[in-house]
MARGULUM-952285 format. One record per residue (C-alpha): residue in one letter; x, y, z. Coordinates in steps of 0.05 Angstrom, whole numbers, padded with zeros to 5 digits, always signed. Example, Ala and Ser with C-alpha at 12.3 -4.5 7.8 and 13.67 -1.06 7.14 Angstrom:
# residues 2
A+00246-00090+00156S+00273-00021+00143
END
This chain:
# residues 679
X-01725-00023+02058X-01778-00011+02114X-01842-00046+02081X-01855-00100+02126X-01884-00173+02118X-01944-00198+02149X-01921-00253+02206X-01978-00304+02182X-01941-00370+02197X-01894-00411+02156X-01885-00417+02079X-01897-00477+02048X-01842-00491+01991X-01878-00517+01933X-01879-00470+01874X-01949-00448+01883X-01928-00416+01942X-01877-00365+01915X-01942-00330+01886X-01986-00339+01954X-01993-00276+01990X-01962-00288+02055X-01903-00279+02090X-01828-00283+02045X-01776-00307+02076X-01721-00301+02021X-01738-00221+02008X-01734-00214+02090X-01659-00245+02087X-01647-00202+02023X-01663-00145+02056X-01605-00166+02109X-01556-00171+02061X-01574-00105+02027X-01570-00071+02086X-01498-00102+02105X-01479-00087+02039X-01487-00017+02055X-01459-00018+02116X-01400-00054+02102X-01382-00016+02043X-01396+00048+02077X-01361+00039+02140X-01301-00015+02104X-01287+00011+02030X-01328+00084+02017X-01365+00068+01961X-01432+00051+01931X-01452-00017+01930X-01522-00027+01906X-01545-00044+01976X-01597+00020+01973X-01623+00010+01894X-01642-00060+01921X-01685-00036+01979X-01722+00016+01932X-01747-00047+01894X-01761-00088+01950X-01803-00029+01986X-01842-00026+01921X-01847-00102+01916X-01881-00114+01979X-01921-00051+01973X-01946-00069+01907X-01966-00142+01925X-02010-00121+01985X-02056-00054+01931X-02053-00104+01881X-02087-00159+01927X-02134-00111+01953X-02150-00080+01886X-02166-00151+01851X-02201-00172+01919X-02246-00107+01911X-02222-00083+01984X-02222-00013+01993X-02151+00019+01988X-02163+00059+02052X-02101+00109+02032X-02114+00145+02094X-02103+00095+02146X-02043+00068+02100X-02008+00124+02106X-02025+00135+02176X-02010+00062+02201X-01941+00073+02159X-01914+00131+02183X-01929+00120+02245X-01881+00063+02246X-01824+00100+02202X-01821+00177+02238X-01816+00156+02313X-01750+00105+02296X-01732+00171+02255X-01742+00221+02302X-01704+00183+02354X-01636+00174+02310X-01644+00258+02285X-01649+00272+02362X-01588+00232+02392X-01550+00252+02329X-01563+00327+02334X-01539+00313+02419X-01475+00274+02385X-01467+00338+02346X-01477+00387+02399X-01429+00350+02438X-01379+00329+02392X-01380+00372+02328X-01345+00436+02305X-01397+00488+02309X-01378+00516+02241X-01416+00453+02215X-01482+00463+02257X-01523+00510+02202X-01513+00465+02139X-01527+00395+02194X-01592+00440+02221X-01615+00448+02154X-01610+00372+02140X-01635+00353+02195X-01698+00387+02183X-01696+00353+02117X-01689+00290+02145X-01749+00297+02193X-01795+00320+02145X-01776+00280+02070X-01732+00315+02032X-01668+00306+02042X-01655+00285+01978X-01677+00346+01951X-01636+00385+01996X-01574+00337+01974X-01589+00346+01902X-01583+00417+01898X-01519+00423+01942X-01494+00366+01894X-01493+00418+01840X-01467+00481+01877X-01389+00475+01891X-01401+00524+01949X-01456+00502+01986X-01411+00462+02025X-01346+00434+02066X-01343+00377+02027X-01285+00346+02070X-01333+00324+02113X-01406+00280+02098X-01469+00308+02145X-01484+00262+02191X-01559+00265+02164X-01545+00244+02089X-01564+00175+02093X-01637+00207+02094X-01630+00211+02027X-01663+00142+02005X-01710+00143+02059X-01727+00210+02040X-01744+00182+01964X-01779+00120+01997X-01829+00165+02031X-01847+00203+01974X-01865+00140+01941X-01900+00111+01993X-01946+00176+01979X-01938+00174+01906X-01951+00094+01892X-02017+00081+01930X-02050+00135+01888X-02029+00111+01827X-02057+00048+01850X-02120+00084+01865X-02113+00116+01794X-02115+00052+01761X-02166+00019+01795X-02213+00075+01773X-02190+00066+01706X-02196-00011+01705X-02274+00002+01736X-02284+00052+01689X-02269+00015+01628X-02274-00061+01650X-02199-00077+01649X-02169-00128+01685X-02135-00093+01745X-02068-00125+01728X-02058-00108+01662X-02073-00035+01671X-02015-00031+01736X-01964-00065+01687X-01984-00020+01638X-01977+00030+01679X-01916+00009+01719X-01877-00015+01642X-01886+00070+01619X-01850+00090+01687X-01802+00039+01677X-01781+00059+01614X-01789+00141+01620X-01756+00146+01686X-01697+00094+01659X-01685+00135+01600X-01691+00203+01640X-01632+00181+01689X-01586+00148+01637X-01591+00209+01606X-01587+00252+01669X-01525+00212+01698X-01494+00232+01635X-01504+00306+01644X-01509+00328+01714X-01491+00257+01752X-01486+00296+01824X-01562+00329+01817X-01582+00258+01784X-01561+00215+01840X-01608+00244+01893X-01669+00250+01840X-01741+00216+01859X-01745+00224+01784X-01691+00184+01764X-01696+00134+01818X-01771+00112+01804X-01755+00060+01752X-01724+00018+01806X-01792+00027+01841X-01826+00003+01788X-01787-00056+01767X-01801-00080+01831X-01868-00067+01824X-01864-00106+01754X-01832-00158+01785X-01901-00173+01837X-01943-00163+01785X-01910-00211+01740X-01900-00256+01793X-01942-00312+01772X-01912-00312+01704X-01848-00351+01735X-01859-00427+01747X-01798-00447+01751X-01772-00520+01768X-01732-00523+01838X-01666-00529+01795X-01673-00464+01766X-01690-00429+01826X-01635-00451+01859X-01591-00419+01797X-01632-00363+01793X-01623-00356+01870X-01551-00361+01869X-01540-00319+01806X-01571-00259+01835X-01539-00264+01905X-01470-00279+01873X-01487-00214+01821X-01516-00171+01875X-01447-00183+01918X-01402-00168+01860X-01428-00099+01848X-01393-00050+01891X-01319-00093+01881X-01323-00103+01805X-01342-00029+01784X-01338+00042+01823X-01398+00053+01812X-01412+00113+01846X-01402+00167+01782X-01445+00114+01753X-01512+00116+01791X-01565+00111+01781X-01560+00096+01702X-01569+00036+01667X-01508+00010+01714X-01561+00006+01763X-01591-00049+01728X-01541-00091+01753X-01569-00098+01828X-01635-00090+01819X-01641-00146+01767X-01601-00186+01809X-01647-00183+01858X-01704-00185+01823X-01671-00260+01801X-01674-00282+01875X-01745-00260+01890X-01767-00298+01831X-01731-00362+01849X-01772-00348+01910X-01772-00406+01958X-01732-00469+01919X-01756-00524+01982X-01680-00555+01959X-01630-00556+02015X-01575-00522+01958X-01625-00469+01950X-01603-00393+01970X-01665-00391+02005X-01636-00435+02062X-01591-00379+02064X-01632-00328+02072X-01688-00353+02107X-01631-00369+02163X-01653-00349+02236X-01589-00292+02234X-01623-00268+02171X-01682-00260+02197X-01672-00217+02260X-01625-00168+02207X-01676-00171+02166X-01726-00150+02227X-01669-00091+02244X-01649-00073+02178X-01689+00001+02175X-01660+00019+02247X-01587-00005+02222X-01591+00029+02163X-01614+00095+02211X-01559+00085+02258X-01499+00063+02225X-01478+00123+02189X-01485+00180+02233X-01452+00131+02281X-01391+00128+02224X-01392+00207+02218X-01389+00222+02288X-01334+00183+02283X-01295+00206+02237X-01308+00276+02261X-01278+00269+02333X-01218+00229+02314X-01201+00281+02244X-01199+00209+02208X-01219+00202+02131X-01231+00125+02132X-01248+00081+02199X-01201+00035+02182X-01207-00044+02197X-01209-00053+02269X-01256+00012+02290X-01296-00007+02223X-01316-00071+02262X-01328-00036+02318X-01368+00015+02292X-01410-00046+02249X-01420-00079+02310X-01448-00025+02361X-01489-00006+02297X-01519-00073+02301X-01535-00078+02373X-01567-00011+02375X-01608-00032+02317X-01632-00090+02357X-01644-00056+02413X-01682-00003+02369X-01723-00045+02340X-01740-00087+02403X-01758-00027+02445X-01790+00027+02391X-01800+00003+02328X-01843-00068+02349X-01883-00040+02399X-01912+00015+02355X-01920-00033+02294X-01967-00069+02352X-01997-00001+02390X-02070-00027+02383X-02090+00042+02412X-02057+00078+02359X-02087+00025+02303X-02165+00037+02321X-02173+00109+02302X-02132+00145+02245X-02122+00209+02291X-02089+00170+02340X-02031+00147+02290X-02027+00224+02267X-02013+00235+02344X-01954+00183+02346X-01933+00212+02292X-01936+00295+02316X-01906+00276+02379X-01850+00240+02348X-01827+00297+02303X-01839+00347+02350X-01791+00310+02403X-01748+00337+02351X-01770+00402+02324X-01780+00437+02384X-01709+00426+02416X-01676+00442+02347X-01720+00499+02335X-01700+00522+02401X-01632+00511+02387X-01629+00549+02322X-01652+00616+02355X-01605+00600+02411X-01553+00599+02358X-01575+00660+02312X-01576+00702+02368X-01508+00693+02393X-01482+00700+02324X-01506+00779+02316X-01450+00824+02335X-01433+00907+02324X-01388+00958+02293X-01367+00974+02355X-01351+00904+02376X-01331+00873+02311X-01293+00924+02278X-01252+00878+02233X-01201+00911+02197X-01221+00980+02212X-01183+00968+02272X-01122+00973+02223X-01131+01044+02209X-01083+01098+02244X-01110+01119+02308X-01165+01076+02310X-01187+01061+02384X-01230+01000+02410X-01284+01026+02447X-01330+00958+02441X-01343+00906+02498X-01271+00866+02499X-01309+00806+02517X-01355+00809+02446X-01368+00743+02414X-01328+00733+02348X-01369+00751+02279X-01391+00711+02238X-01413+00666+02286X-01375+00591+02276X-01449+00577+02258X-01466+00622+02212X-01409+00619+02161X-01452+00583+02112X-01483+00655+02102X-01423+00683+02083X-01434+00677+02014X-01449+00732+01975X-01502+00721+01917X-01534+00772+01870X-01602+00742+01874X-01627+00760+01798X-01611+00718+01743X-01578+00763+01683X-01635+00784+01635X-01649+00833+01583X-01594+00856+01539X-01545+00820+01594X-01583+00751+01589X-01527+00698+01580X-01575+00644+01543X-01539+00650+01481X-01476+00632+01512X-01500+00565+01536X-01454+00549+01603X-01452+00618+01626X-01524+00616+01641X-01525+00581+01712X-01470+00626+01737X-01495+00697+01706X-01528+00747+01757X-01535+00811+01762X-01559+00882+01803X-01588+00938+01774X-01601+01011+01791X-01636+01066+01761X-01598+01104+01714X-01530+01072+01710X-01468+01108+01693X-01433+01048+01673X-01434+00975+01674X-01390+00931+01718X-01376+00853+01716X-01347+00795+01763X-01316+00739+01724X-01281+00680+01752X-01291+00626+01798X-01310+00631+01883X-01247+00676+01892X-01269+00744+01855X-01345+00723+01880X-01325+00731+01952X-01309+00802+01937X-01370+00815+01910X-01383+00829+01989X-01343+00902+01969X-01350+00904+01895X-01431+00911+01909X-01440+00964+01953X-01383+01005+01912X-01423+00986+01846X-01486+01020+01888X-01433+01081+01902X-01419+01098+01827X-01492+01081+01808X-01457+01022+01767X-01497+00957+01732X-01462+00897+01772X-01464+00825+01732X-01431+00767+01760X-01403+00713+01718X-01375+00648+01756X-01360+00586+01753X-01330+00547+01814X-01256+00520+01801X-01249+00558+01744X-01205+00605+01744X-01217+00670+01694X-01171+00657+01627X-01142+00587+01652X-01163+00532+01626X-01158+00487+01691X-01197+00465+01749X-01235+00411+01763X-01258+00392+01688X-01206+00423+01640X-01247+00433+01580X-01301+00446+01611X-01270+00506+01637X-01238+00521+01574X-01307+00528+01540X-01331+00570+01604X-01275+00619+01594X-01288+00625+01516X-01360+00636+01520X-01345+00695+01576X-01296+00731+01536X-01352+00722+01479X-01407+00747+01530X-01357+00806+01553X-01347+00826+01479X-01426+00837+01479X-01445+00878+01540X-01383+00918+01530X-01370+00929+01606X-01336+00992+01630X-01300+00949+01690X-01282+00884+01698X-01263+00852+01774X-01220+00797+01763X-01166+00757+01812X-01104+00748+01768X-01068+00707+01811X-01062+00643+01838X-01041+00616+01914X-01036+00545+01939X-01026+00519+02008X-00978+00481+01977X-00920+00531+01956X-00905+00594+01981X-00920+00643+01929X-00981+00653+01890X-00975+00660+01815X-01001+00691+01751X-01065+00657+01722X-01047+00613+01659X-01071+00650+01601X-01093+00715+01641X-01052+00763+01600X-01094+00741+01533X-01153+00748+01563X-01134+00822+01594X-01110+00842+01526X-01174+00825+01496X-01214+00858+01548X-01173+00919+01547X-01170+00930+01466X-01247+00930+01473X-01239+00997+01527X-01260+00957+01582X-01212+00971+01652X-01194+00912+01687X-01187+00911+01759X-01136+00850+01775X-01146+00828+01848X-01088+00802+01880X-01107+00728+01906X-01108+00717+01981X-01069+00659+02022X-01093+00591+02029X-01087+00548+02085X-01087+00473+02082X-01138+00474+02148X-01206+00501+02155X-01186+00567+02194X-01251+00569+02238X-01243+00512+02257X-01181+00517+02278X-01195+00583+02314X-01253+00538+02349X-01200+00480+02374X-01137+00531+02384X-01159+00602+02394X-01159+00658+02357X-01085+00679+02389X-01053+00600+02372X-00995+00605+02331X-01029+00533+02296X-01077+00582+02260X-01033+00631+02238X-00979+00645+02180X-00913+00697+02163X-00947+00719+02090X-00871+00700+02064X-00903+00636+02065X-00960+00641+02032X-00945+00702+01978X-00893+00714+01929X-00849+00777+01955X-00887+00815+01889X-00952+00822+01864X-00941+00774+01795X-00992+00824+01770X-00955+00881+01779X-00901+00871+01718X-00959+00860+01670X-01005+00923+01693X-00944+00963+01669X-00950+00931+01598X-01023+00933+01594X-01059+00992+01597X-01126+01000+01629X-01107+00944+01679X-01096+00957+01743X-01077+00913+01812X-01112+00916+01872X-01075+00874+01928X-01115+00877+02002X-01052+00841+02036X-01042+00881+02078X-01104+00884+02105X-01109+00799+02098X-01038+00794+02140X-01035+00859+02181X-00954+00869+02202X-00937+00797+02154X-00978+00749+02186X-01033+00723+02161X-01073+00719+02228X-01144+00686+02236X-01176+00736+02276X-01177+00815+02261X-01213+00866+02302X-01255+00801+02329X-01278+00791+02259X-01260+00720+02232X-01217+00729+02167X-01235+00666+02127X-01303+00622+02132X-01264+00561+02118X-01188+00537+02093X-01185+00591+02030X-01241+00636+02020X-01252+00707+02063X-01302+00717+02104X-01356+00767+02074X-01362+00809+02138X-01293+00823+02141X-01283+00839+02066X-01348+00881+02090X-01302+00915+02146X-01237+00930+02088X-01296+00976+02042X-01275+01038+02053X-01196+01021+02036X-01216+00973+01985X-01271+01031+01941X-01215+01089+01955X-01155+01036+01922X-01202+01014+01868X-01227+01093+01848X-01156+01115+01855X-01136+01053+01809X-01190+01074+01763X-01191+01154+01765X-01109+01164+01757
END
């Protein structure tokens, strides 16, 4: 998408010259069209179109023409300078979009979104944001997923730089190798280029298939779309066509390339085979090249709108979608909708312009900068620390107003009889609306040993555990994120009674239900922890037996939870049944952040959130060795489920506690668990 074309004069339209190195018109008014294809799609219909696969193969394209003239010429690579004239160009545009975005966001955005948009946007400064993406693709609660970052756009540029590092060494690599041996240059880099075509294709159909969210963001399963384009160059001369079937093949593609994103939804799809479909069609149009017939789609494209899109396309691709985010965040909008789509499309496009006028061509043409490498490096420092040091800054600004005390936070120890406030009355909240991302609790070892979970195949990612010398017993989480967020209690009362701790989860799996997200999925999950349970023979298990939903106003048993507590028990396990806590259909916080932590808006009578009885309770009386353990009262001091308690937040976002106030309920919570478990 942001390889550029040397401006060497006109192309003459005869079919020698769609293999002349020069200027090409038709893949400078593709690259408009990819780039409105994203734009349009992202802003108009939310959904993948292709636009992005398409510039991977053009970057490639044009990269791989210029080595592979230079190699067969015999003129040195010069990676260095490559790399330094390139980035120089790319960072600075960059660096200005991360800046005025992270000002839109100070400005504009809920400030329990600022430590997961911080972390991207150091990803997008630096090249690996797609990284960062893929492994919050694959973790149900890295995230508020209600919302895109404003930064994850980075994502393809993020894979184009790695390339842009990656591909000129390989070139390098197979020059040696075609001087070593006496090969012909060209056949060695198709060679070359055909293997990574056909491993990295077969790695993402096959990684699409298993873990499509983790696959999408993969350099690994995005390079054979680099090298098909670089096929496609090197190949190049293969192609002499008559003007008749360039115009089809021009045509073809641009009519195929179009299609994509309305005749399939693609995006579970990417980028598998299905990705074939806009990348060949492109590759049809650079082949028909320039037709010289006046039906040709190269009139099209080679149009003087075209052109200037073409010029603008890497700054409209920067801007446009944290311009769309933004958006979307201040008005509390899903979709922009037709009118402030165009609107947002068209101020996208004039700051593009003006982008491109004002930063991006005068750098390309910074002779200063061009004589000496060090003085591109210095373009390129100053550009990323315009935004490093005011977000660095920032982020200690932010940490330390998020530390608070006992004294001042006393969360629900305020609830205890007699208790006094003796803190400053004018204490921030904790957790900070920043630093609710950390709210998580994680047991940070995997689950090895005689508790390794290999042998139960889709435990393994979700088993973790905490040891201590000389246990007395062993104790296990199982479920999905609710029982996990007590883990915040359930740890330092495992450290109490000198207890083993293992965590099994699973996120939108309930424990014995076969439901969530992926049915039998889940179903298997469940099986192969009752299975696993069976073998470490725990002394106590933590589950949450219940179920709420903003939806209704009562929470109810777990489908299937009396089977699995029956099985549990018959082994001599005791089984702690946590009572679930309310849900809200609003992301608390945030609401505390727009309302206050006193608004009625943010708060709820528990009548309307909790059945009148624990739907527990009936079945601990059937089942011995399980007992309830409902914190309600504690949740919704007095009946109402208020979002503030003892200036402690209660939830980190619309359903799950915050840790540091499940932190603030330990001593009720290990005396009703011990009393539970010693009677």
């Amino acid at each position: 998408m942001v390889s550029r074309q040397s401006l060497d004069g006109p192309q003459r339209t005869t079919t020698a010259s769609v293999t002349k190195p020069g200027y090409r018109h038709e893949v400078q008014g593709l690259r408009a069209l990819a780039v409105l294809m994203v734009v349009v799609y992202h802003v108009w219909l939310g959904r993948v179109s292709g636009g992005v696969d398409v510039f991977l193969l053009i970057s490639s394209f044009l990269l791989t023409l210029s080595f592979t003239r230079k190699i067969e010429s015999q003129t040195p690579l010069e990676l260095l300078r490559y790399w330094s004239h390139l980035f120089k160009r790319l960072v600075p545009l960059a660096s200005v979009t991360i800046a005025a975005t992270l000002a839109a966001v100070f400005l504009l955005v809920p400030q329990t979104r600022w430590q997961s948009i911080f972390d991207e946007a150091w990803a997008a400064l630096f090249y690996y944001e797609n990284w960062l993406l893929a492994a919050n693709s694959v973790d149900y609660y890295a995230a508020d997923h209600s919302t895109a970052s404003p930064f994850q756009h980075f994502w393809s540029l993020s894979i184009q730089g790695q390339v842009f590092i990656l591909w000129p060494l390989l070139f390098a690599m197979a020059a040696l190798i075609a001087t070593r041996w006496k090969l012909k240059p060209r056949a060695v880099l198709i060679w070359l280029f055909a293997t990574i075509f056909l491993v990295s294709l077969a790695f993402s159909v096959w990684q699409t298939q298993t873990n499509q969210s983790f696959a999408y963001f993969d350099l690994r399963t995005r390079l054979w779309e680099f090298a098909l384009g670089s096929l496609i160059a090197l190949l190049l001369p293969l192609f002499q066509l008559s003007v008749a079937w360039r115009v089809v093949f021009g045509w073809a593609g641009i009519a195929a390339m179009l299609a994509v994103g309305i005749v399939l939804d693609v995006e579970q799809q990417f980028p598998g085979y299905i990705a074939l479909w806009p990348t060949l069609a492109a590759a049809a149009v650079m082949i028909a090249g320039s037709s010289g017939s006046r039906f040709g789609v190269d009139r099209l494209l080679r149009s003087k709108p075209l052109m200037s899109l073409g010029d603008a396309s890497y700054a409209l691709y920067l801007v446009h979608w944290p311009l769309l985010v933004i958006f979307l965040i201040v008005m509390d909008r899903q979709e922009a909708g037709p009118r402030s789509g165009a609107v947002i499309i068209l101020i996208s496009i004039a700051f593009a312009l003006i982008a491109t006028r004002f930063i991006d061509k005068p750098l390309r043409s910074l002779q200063w900068a061009e004589k000496k490498r060090r003085r591109s490096a210095v373009v390129i420092a100053a550009a990323a620390l315009c935004v490093s040091v005011p977000l660095g800054g920032w982020q200690l600004q932010v940490y330390a107003a998020g530390s608070g005390s006992d004294a001042n936070n006393p969360g629900a120890a305020s609830l205890r009889t007699g208790f006094a406030f003796a803190g400053d009355p004018e204490a921030p909240l904790v957790p900070a609306m920043t630093a609710l991302d950390g709210e998580w609790v994680w047991l940070d070892e995997a689950c090895s040993d005689e508790r390794e979970a290999s042998d139960f195949g889709v435990l393994q990612a979700g088993c973790t555990e905490a040891t201590v010398a000389d246990p007395t017993g062993l104790a296990v989480v199982v479920g999905a994120s609710h029982p996990q967020q007590w883990v915040a209690a359930i740890g330092p009362l495992a450290k109490q009674e000198n207890w083993n701790l293992v965590v099994l989860r699973k996120g939108q799996c309930p424990f014995g239900a076969p439901v969530g997200a992926y049915p039998e999925d889940c179903e298997n999950w469940n099986s192969a922890a009752l299975d696993y349970l069976d073998s470490v023979d725990p002394d106590v298990v933590f589950t949450v037996a219940s179920s709420s939903h903003h939806t209704r106003p009562e929470d109810l048993l777990v489908p299937g939870y009396q089977d699995a507590v029956e099985r549990l028990t018959a082994g001599g396990a005791q089984v702690v049944a946590i009572r679930d806590n309310p849900r809200y259909p609003f992301n608390v916080p945030e609401c505390v952040e727009r309302h206050g932590p006193d608004s009625n808006e943010c708060s709820s009578p528990i009548a309307e959130k909790l059945a009148p009885e624990n739907p527990a309770a009936e079945l601990a009386e059937a089942v011995p060795g399980l007992h309830v353990l409902d914190m309600s009262d504690l949740i919704c001091p007095g009946g109402i489920c208020t979002p503030v308690v003892g200036n402690v937040l209660v939830y980190m976002d619309d359903n799950h506690l915050s840790a540091t106030y499940i932190r603030s309920m330990q001593r009720e919570f290990n005396e009703r668990v011990m009393a539970q478990l010693n009677r």
